[in-house]
N, C-alpha and C positions, 0 to 999 in steps of 0.2 A: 898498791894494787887497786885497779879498777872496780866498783863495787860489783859489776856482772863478772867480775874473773875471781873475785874473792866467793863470791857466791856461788859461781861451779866448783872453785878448787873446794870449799869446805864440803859439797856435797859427797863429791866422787872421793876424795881423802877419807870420807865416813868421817869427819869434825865434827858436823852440823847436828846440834843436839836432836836425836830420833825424833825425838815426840815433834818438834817443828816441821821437819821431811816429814813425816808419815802424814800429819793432821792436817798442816799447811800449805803443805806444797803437793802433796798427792791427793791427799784428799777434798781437799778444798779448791784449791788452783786447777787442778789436774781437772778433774771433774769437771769443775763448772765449765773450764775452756773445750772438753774433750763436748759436753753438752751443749755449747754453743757453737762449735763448728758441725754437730749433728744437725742441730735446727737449721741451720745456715744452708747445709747440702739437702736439708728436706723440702726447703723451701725454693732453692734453684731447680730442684728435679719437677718440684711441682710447677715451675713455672719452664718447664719443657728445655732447660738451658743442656750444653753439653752435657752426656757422659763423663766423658773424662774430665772437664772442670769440677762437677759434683765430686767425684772422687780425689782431687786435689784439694779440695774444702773438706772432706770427710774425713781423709786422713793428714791432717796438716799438723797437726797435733802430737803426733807417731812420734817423732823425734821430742819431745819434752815427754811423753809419757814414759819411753824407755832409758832416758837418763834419769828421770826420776826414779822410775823405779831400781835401776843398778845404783841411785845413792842410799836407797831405803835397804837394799840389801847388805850394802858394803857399811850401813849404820846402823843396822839391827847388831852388829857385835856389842853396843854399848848396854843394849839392854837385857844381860844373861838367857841362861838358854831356854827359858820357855818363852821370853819376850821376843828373843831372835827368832824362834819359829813362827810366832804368830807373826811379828814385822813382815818375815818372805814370805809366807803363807798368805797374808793378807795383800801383798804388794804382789806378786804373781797371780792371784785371784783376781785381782783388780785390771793389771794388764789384759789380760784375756776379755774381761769384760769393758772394759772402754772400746778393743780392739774389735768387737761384734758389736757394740751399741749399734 
């Protein structure tokens, strides 16, 4: 298997041991790419560029944020049930606020 097909299948199968989804792929990845397409579309608006280009740099990100977050959910089961609330509690927190940065 491909290493980007093993890489999605282990997410969305919930394989992917939690603690790597949640620290490294959401929170680390997720972030810093979701924070560098923020600056990217703050600095095209500032330099007077499209609208709607701005917004296809601001949300370009959308699609890995919401796959990662449905593997963080579907991989909080590994971590019993106060760890899985906190996983989707913290991983749908997280959505919502990358999605407004």
């Amino acid at each position: 298997m491909p290493p980007l097909t093993a890489f999605v299948h282990s997410r969305l199968a919930g394989t992917a041991r939690i603690e790597t989804v949640f620290w490294r792929d959401m929170m680390l990845t997720g972030t810093s790419l979701t924070l560098a397409t923020f600056v990217a579309a703050m600095l095209l608006l500032a330099q007077d560029f499209p609208t709607a280009l701005v917004l296809v740099i601001y949300f370009m990100t959308m699609p890995y944020n919401i796959f990662i977050t449905i593997a963080v959910w579907r991989g909080a089961a590994q971590a019993g049930a106060a760890g899985q609330m906190f996983y989707r509690a913290s991983a749908a927190l997280w959505l919502v606020v990358t999605t407004l940065l």
